[in-house]
C-alpha positions in Angstrom: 50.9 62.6 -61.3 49.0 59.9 -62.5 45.3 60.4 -63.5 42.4 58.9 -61.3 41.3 56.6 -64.8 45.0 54.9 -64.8 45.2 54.5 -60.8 41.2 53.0 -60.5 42.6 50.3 -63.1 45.4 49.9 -61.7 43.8 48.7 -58.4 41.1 46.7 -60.5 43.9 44.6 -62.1 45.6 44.1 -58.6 42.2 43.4 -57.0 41.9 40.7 -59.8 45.4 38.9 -59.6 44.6 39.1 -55.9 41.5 36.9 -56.0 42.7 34.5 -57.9 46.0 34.1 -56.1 43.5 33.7 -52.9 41.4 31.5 -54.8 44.0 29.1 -55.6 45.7 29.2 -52.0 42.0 28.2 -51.1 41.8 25.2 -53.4 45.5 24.3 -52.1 44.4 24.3 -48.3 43.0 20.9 -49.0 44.4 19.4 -51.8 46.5 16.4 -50.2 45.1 14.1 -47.3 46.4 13.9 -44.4 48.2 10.7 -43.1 45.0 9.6 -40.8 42.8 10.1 -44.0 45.2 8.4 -46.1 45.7 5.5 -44.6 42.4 4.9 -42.9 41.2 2.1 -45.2 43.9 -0.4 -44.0 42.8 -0.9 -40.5 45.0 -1.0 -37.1 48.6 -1.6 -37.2 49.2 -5.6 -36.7 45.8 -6.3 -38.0 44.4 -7.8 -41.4 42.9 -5.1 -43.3 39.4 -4.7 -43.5 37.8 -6.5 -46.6 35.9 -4.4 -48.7 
């Protein structure tokens, strides 16, 4: 049986590694624009782009 000291820090380390993983997928959510976003500076289709 493993002792109450080893288990606790056992979950701290998980609890750890799981923040961070979470934190990253966070950051991810909303790394890359979408298609709107990305192409929102050139205007309608068939038009001249706006000039800046």
């Amino acid at each position: 049986m493993a002792s109450r000291t080893a288990a606790s820090s056992v979950k701290r380390k998980n609890k750890h590694q799981k923040a961070g993983r979470r934190r990253k997928n966070r950051l991810a959510r909303k790394s890359t624009q979408s298609v709107v976003e990305l192409f929102a500076a050139l205007g309608d289709p068939g038009q001249p782009a706006p000039r800046k």
